[in-house]
C-alpha positions as CSV (number, residue, x, y, z in Angstrom):
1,X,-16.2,25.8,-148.3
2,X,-15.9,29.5,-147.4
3,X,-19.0,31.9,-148.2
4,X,-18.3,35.6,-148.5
5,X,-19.7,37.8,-146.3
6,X,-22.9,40.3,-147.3
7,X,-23.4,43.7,-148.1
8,X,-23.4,45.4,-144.9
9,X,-26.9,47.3,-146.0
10,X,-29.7,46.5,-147.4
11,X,-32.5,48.4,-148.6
12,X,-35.9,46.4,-149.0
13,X,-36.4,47.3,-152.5
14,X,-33.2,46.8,-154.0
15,X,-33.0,43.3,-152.5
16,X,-34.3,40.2,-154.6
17,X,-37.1,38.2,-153.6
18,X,-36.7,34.5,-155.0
19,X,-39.5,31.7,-155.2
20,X,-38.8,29.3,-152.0
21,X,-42.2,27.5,-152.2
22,X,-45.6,27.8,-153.4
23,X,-46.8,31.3,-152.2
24,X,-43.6,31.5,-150.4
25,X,-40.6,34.2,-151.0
26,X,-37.6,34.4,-149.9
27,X,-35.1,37.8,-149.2
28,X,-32.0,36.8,-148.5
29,X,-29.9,39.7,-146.0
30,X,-27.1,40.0,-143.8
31,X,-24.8,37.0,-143.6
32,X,-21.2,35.6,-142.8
33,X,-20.3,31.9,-142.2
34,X,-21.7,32.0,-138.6
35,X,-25.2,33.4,-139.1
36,X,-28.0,34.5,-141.8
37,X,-31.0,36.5,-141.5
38,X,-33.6,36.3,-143.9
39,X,-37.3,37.2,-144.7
40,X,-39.7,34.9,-145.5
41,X,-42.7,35.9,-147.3
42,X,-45.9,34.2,-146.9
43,X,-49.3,34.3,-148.8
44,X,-52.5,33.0,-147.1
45,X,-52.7,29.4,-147.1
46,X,-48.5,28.9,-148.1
47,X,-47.2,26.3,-146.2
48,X,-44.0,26.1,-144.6
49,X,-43.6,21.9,-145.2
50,X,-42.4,20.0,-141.9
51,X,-38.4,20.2,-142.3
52,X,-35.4,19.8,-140.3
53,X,-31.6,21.1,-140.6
54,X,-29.0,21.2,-138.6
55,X,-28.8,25.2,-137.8
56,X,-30.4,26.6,-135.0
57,X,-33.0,28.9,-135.8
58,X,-35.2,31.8,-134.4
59,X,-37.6,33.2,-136.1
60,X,-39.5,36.5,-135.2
61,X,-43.0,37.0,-136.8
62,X,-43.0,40.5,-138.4
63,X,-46.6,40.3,-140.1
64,X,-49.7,38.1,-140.2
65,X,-50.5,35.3,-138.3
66,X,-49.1,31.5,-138.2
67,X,-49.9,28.0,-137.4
68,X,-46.6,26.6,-136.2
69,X,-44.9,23.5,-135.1
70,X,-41.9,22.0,-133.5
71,X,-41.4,18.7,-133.0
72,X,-45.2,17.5,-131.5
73,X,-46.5,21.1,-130.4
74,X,-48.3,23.4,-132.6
75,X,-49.4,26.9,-131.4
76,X,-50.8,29.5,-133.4
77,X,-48.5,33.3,-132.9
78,X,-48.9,36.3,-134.9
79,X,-47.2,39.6,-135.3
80,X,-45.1,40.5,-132.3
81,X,-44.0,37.1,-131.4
82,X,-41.3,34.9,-132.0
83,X,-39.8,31.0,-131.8
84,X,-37.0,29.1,-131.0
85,X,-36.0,26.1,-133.1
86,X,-33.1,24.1,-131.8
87,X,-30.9,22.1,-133.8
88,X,-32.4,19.1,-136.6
89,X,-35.6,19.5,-134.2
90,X,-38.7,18.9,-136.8
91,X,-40.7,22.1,-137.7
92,X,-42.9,23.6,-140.3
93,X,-46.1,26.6,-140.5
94,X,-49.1,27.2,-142.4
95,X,-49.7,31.3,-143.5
96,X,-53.1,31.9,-141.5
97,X,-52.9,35.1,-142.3
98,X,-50.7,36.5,-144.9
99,X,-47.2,37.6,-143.3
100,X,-43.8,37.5,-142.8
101,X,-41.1,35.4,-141.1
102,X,-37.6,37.1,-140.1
103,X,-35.4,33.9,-139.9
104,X,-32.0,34.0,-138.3
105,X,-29.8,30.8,-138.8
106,X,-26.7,29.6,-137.5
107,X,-24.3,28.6,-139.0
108,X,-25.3,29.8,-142.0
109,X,-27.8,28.6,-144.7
110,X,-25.7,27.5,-147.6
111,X,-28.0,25.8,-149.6
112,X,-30.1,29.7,-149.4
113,X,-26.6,31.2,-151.4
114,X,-25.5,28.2,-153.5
């Protein structure tokens, strides 16, 4: 199934935040069948549940601080650094300090648009 492609700007408050978890929000931005960027929203404590997909995934941490995991290592990175989640690899975070994620995906995150 094609996708249309995004709006090629986006302005931070005229772009919906939805609920994508307890304490968690998502902002969906630029995307087109190969690749999604979106902003992830965190409240202290909000927990990011151990998951895994197929898309490959980097993530750059834009504010607060982060417990993360992939696969069996867990490291705590705060603003200014980033990961690198490779394909169905398992992954999740707990919000140490409230933040935000930038997630880019490829391919795309369909079940983010459906």
């Amino acid at each position: 199934m094609a996708f249309p492609k995004s709006n090629l700007f986006f302005k931070e408050d005229e772009t919906p935040w939805k609920v994508a978890g307890e304490g968690v929000l998502r902002q969906i931005l630029g995307y087109d069948d190969r690749i999604m960027m979106v902003n992830v929203k965190f409240e202290k404590g909000a927990i990011g549940y151990l998951h895994h997909h197929h898309h490959t995934q980097v993530t750059h941490i834009a504010a607060g601080t982060f417990e993360v995991t992939i696969e069996e290592e867990t490291r705590i990175l705060k603003k200014g650094d980033s990961f690198y989640i490779p394909s169905n690899k398992i992954h999740g975070v707990v919000c140490l300090e409230a933040g935000i994620l930038i997630d880019v995906f490829s391919p795309i995150r369909e079940d983010f648009i459906k």
